[in-house]
LOZAPA-565696 format. One record per residue: residue number from 0; residue in three letters; z, y, x of N, C-alpha, C, O, CB in turn. Coordinates in steps of 0.02 Angstrom, whole numbers, plus 50000, padded with zeros to 5 digits. Glycine has a CB too. Example, Ala and Ser with C-alpha at 12.3 -4.5 7.8 and 13.67 -1.06 7.14 Angstrom:
BEGIN
+-----+-----+-------+-------+-------+-------+-------+-------+-------+-------+-------+-------+-------+-------+-------+-------+-------+
|   k |   r |   n.w |   n.v |   n.u |  ca.w |  ca.v |  ca.u |   c.w |   c.v |   c.u |   o.w |   o.v |   o.u |  cb.w |  cb.v |  cb.u |
+-----+-----+-------+-------+-------+-------+-------+-------+-------+-------+-------+-------+-------+-------+-------+-------+-------+
|   0 | ALA | 50390 | 49716 | 50660 | 50390 | 49775 | 50615 | 50390 | 49835 | 50660 | 50423 | 49834 | 50712 | 50452 | 49776 | 50565 |
|   1 | SER | 50354 | 49888 | 50642 | 50357 | 49947 | 50684 | 50394 | 50002 | 50645 | 50402 | 50057 | 50670 | 50286 | 49970 | 50704 |
+-----+-----+-------+-------+-------+-------+-------+-------+-------+-------+-------+-------+-------+-------+-------+-------+-------+
END
This chain:
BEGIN
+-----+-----+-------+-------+-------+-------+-------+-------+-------+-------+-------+-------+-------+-------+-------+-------+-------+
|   k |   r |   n.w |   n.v |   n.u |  ca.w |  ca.v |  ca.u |   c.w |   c.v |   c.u |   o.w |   o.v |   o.u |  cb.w |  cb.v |  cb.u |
+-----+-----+-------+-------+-------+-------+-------+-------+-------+-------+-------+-------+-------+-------+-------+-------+-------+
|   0 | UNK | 51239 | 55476 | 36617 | 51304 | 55486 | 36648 | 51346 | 55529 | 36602 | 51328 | 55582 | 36576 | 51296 | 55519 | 36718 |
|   1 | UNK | 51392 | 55507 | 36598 | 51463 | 55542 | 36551 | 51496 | 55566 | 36590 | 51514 | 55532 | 36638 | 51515 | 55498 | 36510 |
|   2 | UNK | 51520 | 55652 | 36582 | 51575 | 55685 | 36632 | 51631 | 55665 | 36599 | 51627 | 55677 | 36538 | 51574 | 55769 | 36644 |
|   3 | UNK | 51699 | 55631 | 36620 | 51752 | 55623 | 36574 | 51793 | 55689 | 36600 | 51789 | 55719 | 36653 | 51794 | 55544 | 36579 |
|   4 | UNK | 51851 | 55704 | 36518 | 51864 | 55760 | 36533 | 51938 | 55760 | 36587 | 51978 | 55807 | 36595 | 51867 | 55797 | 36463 |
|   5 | UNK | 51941 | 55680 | 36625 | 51984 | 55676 | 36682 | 51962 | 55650 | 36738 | 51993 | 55604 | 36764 | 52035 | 55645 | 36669 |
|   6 | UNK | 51918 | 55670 | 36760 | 51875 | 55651 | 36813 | 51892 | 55740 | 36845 | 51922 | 55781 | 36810 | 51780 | 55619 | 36785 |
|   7 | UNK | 51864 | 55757 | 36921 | 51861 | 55815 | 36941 | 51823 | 55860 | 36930 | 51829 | 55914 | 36959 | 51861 | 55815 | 36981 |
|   8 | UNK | 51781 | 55849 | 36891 | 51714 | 55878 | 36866 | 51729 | 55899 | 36808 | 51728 | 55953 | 36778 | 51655 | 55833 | 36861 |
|   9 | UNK | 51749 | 55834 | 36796 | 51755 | 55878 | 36700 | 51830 | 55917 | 36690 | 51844 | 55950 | 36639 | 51757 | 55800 | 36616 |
|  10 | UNK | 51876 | 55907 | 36749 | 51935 | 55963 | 36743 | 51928 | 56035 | 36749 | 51958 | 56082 | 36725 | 51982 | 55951 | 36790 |
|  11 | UNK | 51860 | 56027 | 36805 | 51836 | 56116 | 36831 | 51808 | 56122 | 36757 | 51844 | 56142 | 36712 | 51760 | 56134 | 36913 |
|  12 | UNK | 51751 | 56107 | 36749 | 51711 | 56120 | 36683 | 51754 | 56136 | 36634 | 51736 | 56191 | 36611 | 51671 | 56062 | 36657 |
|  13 | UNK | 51828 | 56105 | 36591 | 51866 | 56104 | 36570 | 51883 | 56211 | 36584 | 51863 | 56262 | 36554 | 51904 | 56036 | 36598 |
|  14 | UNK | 51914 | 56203 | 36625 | 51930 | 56268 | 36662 | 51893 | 56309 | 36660 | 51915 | 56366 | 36673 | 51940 | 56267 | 36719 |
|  15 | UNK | 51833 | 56302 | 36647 | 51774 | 56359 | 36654 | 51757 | 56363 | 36569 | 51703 | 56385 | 36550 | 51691 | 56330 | 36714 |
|  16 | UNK | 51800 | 56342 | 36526 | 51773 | 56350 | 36454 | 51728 | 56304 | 36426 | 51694 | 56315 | 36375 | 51740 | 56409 | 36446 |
|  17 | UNK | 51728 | 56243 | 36467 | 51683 | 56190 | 36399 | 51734 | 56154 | 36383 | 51784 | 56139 | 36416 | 51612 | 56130 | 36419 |
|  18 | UNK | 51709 | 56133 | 36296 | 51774 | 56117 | 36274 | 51769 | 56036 | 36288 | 51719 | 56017 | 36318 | 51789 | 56142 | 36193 |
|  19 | UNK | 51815 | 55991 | 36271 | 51817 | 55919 | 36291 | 51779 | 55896 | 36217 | 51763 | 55837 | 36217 | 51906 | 55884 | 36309 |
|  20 | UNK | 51767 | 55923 | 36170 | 51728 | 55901 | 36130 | 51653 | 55885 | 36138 | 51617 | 55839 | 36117 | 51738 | 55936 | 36092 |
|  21 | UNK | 51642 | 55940 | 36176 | 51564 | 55956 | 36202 | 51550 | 55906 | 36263 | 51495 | 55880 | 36271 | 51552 | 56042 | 36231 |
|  22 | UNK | 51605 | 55896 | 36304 | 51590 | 55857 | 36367 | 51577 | 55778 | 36350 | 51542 | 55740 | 36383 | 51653 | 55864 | 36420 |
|  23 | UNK | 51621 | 55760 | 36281 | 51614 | 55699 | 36251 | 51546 | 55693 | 36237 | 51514 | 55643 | 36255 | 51655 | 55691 | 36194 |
|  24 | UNK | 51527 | 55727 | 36214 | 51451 | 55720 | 36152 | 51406 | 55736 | 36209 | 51348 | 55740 | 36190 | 51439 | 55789 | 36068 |
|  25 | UNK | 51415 | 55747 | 36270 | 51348 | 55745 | 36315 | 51324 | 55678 | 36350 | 51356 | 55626 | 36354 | 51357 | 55794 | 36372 |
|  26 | UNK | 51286 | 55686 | 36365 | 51265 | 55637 | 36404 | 51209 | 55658 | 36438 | 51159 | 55679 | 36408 | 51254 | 55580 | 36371 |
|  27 | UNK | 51216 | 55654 | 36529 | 51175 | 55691 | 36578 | 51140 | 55618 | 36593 | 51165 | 55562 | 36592 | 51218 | 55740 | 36648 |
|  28 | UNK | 51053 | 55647 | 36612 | 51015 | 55577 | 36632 | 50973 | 55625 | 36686 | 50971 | 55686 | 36674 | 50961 | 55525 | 36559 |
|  29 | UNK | 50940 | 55598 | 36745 | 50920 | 55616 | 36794 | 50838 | 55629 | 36765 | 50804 | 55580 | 36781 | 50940 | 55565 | 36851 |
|  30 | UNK | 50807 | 55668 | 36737 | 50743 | 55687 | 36742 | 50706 | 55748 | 36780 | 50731 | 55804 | 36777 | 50733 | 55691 | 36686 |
|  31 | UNK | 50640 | 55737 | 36820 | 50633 | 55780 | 36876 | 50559 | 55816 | 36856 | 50519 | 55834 | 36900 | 50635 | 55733 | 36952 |
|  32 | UNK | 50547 | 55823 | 36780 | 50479 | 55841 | 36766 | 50480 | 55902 | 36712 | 50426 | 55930 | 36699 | 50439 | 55776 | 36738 |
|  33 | UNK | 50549 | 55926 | 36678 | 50561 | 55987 | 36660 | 50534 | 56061 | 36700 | 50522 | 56067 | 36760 | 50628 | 55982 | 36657 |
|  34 | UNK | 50530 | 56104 | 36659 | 50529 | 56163 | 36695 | 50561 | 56190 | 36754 | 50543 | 56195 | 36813 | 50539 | 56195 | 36662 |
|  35 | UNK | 50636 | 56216 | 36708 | 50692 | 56231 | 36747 | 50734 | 56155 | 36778 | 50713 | 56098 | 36788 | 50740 | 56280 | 36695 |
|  36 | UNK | 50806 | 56190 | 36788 | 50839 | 56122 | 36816 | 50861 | 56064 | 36776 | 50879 | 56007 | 36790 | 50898 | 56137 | 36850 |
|  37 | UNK | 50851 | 56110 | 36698 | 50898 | 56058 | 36656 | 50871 | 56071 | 36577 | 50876 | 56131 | 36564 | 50993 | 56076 | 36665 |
|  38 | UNK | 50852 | 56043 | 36537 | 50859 | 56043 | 36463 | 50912 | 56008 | 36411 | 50938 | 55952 | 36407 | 50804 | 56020 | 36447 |
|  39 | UNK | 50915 | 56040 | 36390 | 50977 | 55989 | 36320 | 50924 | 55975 | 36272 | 50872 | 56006 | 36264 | 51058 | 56045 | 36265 |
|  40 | UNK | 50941 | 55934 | 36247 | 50905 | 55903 | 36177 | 50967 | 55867 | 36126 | 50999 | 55814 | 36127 | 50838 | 55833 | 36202 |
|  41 | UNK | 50964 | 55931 | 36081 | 51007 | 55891 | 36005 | 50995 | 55850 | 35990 | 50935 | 55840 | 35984 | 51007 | 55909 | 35943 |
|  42 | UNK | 51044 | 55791 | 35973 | 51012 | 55729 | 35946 | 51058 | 55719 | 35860 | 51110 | 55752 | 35859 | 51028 | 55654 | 36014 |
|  43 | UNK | 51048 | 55691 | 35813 | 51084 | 55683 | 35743 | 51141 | 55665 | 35785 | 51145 | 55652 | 35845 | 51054 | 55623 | 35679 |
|  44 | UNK | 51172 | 55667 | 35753 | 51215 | 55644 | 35727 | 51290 | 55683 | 35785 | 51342 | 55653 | 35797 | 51196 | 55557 | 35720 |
|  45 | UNK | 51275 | 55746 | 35810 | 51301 | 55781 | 35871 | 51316 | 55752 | 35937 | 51372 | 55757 | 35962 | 51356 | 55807 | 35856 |
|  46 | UNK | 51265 | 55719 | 35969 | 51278 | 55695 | 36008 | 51216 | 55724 | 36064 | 51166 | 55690 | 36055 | 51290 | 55628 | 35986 |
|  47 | UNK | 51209 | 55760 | 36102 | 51177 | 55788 | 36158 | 51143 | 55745 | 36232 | 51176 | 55717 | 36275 | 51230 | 55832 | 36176 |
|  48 | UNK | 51083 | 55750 | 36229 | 51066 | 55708 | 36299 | 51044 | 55791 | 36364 | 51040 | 55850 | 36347 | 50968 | 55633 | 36277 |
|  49 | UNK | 51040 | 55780 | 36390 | 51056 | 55846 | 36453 | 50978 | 55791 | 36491 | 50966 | 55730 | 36488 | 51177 | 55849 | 36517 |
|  50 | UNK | 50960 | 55819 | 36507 | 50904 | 55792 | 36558 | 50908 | 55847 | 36641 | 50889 | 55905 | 36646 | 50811 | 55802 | 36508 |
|  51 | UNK | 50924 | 55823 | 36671 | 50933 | 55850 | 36750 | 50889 | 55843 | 36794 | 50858 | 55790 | 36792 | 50982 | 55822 | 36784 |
|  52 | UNK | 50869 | 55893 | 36849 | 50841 | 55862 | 36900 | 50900 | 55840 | 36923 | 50958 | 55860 | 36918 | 50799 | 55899 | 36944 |
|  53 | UNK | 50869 | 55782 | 36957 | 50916 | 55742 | 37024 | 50967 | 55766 | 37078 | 51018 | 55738 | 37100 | 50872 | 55715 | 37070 |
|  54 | UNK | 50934 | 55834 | 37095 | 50964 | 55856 | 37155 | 51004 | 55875 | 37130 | 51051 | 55888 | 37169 | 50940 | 55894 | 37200 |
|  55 | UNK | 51021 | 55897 | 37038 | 51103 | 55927 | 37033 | 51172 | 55869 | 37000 | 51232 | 55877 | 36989 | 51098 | 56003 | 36969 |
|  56 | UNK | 51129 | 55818 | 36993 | 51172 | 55762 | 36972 | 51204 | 55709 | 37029 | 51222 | 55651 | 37019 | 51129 | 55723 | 36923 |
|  57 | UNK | 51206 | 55752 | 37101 | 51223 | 55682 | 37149 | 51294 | 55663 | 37137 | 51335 | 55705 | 37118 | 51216 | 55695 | 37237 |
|  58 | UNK | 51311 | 55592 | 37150 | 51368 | 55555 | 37128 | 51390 | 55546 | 37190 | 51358 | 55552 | 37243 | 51359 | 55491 | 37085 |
|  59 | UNK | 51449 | 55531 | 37182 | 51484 | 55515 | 37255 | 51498 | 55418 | 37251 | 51512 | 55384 | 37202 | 51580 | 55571 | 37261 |
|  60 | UNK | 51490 | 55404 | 37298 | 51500 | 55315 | 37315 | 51554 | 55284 | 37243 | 51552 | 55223 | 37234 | 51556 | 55300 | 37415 |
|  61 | UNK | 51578 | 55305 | 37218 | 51629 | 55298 | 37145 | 51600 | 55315 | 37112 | 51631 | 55325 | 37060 | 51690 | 55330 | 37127 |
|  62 | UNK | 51540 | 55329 | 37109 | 51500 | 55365 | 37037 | 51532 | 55426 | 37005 | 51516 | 55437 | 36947 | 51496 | 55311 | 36971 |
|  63 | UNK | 51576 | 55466 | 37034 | 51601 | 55532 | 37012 | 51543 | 55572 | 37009 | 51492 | 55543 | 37028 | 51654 | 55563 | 37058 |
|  64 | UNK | 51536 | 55630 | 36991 | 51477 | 55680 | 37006 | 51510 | 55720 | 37068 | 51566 | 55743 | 37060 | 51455 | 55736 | 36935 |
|  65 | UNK | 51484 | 55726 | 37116 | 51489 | 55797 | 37177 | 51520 | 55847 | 37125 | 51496 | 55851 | 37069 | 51395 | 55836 | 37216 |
|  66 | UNK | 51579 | 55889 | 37144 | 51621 | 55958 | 37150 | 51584 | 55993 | 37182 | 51584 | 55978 | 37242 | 51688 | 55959 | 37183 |
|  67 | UNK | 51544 | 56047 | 37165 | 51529 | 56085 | 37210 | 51499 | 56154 | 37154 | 51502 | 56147 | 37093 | 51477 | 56044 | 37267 |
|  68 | UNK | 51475 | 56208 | 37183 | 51451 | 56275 | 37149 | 51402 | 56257 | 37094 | 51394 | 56281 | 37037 | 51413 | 56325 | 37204 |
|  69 | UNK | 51373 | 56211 | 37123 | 51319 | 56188 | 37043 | 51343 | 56168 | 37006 | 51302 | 56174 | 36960 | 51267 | 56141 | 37036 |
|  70 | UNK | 51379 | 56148 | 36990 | 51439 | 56136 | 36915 | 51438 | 56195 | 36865 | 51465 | 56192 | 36810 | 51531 | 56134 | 36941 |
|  71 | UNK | 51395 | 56262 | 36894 | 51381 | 56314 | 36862 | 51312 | 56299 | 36800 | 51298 | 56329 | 36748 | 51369 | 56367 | 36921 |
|  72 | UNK | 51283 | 56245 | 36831 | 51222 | 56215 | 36792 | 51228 | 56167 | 36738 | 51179 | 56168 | 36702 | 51181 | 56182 | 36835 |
|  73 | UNK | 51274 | 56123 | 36721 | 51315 | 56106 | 36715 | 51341 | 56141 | 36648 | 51327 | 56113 | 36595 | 51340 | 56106 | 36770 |
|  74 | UNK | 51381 | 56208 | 36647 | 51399 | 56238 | 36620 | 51356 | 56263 | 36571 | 51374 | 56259 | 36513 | 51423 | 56266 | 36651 |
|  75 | UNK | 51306 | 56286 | 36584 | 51254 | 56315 | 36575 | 51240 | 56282 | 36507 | 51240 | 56311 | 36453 | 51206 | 56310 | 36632 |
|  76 | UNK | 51223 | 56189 | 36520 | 51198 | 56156 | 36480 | 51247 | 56124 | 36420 | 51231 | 56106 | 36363 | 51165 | 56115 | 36517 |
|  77 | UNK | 51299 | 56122 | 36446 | 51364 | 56106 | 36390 | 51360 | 56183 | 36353 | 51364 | 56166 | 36294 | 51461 | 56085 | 36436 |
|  78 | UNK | 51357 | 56235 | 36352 | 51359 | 56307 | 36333 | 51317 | 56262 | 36261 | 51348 | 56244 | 36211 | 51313 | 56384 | 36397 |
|  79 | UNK | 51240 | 56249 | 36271 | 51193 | 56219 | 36237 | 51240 | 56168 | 36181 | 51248 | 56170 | 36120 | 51141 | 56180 | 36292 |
|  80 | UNK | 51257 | 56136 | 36221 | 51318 | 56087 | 36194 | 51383 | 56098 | 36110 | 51407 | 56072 | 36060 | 51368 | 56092 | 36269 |
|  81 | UNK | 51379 | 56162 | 36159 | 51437 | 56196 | 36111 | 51381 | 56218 | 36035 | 51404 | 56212 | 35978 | 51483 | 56287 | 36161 |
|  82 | UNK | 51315 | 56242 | 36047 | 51280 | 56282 | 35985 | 51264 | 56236 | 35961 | 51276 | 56236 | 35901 | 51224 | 56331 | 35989 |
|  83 | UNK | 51231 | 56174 | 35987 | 51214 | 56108 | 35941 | 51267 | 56087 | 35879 | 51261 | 56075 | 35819 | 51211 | 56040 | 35994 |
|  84 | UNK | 51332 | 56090 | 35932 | 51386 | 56078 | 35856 | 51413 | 56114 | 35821 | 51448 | 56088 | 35777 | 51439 | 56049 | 35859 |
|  85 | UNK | 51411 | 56186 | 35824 | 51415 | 56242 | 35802 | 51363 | 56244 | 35740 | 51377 | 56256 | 35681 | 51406 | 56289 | 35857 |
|  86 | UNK | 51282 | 56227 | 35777 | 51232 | 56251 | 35729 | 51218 | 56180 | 35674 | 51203 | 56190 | 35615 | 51155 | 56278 | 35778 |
|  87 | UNK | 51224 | 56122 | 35698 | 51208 | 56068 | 35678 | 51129 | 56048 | 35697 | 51083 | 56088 | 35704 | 51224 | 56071 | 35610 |
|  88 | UNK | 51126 | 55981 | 35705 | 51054 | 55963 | 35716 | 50996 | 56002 | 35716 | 50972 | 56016 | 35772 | 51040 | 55925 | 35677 |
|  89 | UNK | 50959 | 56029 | 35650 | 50911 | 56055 | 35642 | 50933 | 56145 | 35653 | 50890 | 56184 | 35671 | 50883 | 56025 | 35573 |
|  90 | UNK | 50982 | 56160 | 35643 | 50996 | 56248 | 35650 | 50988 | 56240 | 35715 | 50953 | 56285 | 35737 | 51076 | 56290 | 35625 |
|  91 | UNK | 51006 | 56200 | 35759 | 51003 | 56198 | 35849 | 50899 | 56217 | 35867 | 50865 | 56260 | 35896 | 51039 | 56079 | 35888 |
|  92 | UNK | 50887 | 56148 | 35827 | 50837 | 56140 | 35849 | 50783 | 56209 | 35825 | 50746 | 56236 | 35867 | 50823 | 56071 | 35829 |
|  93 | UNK | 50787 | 56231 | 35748 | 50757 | 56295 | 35730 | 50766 | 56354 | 35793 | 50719 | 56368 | 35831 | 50794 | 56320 | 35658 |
|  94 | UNK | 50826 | 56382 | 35798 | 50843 | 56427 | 35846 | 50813 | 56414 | 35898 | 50761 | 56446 | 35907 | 50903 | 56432 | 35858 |
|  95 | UNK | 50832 | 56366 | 35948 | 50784 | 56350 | 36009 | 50711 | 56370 | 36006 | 50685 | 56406 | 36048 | 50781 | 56276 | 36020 |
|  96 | UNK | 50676 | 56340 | 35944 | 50608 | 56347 | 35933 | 50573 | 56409 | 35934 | 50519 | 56423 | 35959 | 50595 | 56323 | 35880 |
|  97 | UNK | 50616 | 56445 | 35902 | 50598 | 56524 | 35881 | 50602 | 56545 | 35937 | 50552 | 56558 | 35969 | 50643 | 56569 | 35831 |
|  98 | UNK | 50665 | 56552 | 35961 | 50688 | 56588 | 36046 | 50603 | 56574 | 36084 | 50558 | 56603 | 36115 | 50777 | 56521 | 36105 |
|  99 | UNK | 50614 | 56535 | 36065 | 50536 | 56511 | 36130 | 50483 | 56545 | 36103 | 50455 | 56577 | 36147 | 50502 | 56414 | 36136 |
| 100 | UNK | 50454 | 56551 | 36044 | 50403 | 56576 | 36009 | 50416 | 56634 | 36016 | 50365 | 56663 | 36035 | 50392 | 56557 | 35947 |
| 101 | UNK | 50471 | 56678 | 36010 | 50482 | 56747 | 35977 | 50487 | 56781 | 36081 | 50462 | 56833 | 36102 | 50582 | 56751 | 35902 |
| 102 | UNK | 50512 | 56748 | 36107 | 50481 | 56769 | 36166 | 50421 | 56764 | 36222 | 50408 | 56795 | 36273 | 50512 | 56764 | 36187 |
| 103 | UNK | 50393 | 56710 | 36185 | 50310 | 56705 | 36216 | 50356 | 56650 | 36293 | 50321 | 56643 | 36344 | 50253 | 56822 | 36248 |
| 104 | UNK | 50421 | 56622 | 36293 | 50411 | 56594 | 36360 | 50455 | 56529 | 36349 | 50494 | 56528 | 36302 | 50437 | 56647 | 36425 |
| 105 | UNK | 50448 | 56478 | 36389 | 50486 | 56417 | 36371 | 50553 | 56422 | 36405 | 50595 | 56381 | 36387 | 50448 | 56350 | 36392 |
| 106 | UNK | 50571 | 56473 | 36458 | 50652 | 56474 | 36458 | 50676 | 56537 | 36425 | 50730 | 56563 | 36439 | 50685 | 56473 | 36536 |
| 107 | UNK | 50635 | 56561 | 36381 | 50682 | 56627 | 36317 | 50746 | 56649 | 36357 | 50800 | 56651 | 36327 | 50721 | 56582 | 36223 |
| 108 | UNK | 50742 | 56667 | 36422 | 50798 | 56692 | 36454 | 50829 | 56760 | 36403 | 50888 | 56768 | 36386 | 50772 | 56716 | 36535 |
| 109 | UNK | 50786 | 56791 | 36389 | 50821 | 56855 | 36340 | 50826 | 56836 | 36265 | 50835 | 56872 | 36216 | 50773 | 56929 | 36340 |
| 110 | UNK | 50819 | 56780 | 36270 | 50823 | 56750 | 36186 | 50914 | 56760 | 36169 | 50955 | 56756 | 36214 | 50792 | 56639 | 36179 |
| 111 | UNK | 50932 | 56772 | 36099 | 51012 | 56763 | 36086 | 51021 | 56691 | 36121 | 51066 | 56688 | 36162 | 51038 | 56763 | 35995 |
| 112 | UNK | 50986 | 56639 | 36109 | 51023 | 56581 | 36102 | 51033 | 56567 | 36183 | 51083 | 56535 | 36198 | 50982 | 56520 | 36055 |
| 113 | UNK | 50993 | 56586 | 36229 | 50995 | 56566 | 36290 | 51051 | 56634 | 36317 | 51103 | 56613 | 36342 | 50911 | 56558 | 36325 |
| 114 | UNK | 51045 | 56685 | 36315 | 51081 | 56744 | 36333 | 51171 | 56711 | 36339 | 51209 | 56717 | 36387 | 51065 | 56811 | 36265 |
| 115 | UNK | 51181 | 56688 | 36291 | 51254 | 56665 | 36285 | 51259 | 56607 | 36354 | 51292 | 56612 | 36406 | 51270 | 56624 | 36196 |
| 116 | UNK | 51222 | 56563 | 36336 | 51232 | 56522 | 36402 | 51226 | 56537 | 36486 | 51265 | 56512 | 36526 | 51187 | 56476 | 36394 |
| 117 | UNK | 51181 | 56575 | 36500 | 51152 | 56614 | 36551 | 51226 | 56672 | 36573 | 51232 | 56696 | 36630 | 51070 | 56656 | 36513 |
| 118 | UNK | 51262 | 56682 | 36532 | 51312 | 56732 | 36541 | 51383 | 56695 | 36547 | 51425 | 56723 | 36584 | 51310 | 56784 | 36480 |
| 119 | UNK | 51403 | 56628 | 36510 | 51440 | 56575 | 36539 | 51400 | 56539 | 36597 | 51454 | 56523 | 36622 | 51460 | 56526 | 36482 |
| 120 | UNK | 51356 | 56513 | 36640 | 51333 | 56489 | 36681 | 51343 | 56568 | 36746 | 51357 | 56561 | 36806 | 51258 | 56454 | 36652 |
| 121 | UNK | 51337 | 56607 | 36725 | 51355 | 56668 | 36804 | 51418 | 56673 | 36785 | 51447 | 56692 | 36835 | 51314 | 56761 | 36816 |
| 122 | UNK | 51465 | 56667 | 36733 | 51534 | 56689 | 36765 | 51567 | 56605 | 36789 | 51625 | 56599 | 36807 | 51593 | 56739 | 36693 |
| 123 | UNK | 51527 | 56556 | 36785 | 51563 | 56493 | 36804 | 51525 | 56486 | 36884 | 51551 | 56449 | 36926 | 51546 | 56419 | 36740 |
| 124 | UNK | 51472 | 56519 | 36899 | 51462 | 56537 | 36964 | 51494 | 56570 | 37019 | 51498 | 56560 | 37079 | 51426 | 56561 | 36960 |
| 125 | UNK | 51511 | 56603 | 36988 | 51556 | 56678 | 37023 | 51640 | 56629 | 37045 | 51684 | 56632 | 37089 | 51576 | 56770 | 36931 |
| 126 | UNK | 51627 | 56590 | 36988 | 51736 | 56570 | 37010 | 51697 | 56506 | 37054 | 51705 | 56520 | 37113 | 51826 | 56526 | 36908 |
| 127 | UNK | 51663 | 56450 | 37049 | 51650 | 56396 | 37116 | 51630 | 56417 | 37166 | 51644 | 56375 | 37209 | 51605 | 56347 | 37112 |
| 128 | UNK | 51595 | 56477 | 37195 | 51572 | 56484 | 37256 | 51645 | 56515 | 37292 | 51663 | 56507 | 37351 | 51501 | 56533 | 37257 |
| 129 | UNK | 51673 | 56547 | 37248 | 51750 | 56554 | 37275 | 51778 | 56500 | 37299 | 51808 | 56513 | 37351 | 51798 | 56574 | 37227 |
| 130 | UNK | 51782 | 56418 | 37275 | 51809 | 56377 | 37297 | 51753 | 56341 | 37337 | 51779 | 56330 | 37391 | 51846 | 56346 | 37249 |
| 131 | UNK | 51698 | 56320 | 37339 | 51631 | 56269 | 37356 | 51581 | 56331 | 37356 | 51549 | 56348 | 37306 | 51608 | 56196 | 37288 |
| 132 | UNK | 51578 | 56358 | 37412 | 51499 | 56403 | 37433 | 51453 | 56361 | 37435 | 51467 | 56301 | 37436 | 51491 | 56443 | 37506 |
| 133 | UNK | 51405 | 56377 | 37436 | 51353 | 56327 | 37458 | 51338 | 56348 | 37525 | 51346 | 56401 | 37555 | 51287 | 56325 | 37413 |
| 134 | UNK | 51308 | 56277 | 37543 | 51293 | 56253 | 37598 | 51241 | 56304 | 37643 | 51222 | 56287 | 37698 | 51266 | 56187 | 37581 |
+-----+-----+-------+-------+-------+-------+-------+-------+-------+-------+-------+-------+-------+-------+-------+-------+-------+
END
């Protein structure tokens, strides 16, 4: 699934600091066997696949994605988005690797590379529950 950056999804996202470059080069697919909710995986040539659980990718009858506070997850993973083309292919993939090694854990929450995302994903939290609380 492709967020376009004129769809309602990708206008909030837009608004919350991902750039339309990053939203281009993603591509979200429904996988439910990751750790956390979501992984990115660099691919050559800058182009990003996002793997999701299900429950944060629901579409509405138009195939839009749901507007709602989880769009903070979302954020989170385009953040990823942004260092892939920043770092290029293999600098993405080195960094990731280390983060994980150099903290003994597979979500390197205190890793640099995750720290940046984790800190855009709570301030893109903080502004949707203002508009879409959860349920």
């Amino acid at each position: 699934m492709k967020i376009s950056p004129l769809s309602p999804a990708g206008r909030i996202l837009l608004s919350l600091g991902v750039g339309e470059a990053e939203l281009m080069a993603a591509s979200f697919h429904r996988f439910n066997w990751q750790v956390g909710a979501a992984v990115t995986l660099a691919m050559p040539g800058g182009r990003c696949l996002i793997l999701m659980k299900s429950k944060y990718l629901t579409t509405e009858e138009s195939g839009q994605l749901v507007v709602s506070h989880l769009l903070h997850l979302h954020r989170h993973e385009l953040c990823h988005v942004a260092q892939a083309q920043r770092w290029g292919f293999f600098g993405y993939w080195r960094r990731q690797l280390w983060a994980r090694i150099a903290t003994r854990s597979l979500l390197a929450k205190n890793s640099d590379v995750e720290r940046l995302c984790y800190e855009a994903d709570a301030a893109a939290y903080q502004e949707l529950v203002k508009i879409y609380p959860p349920v």
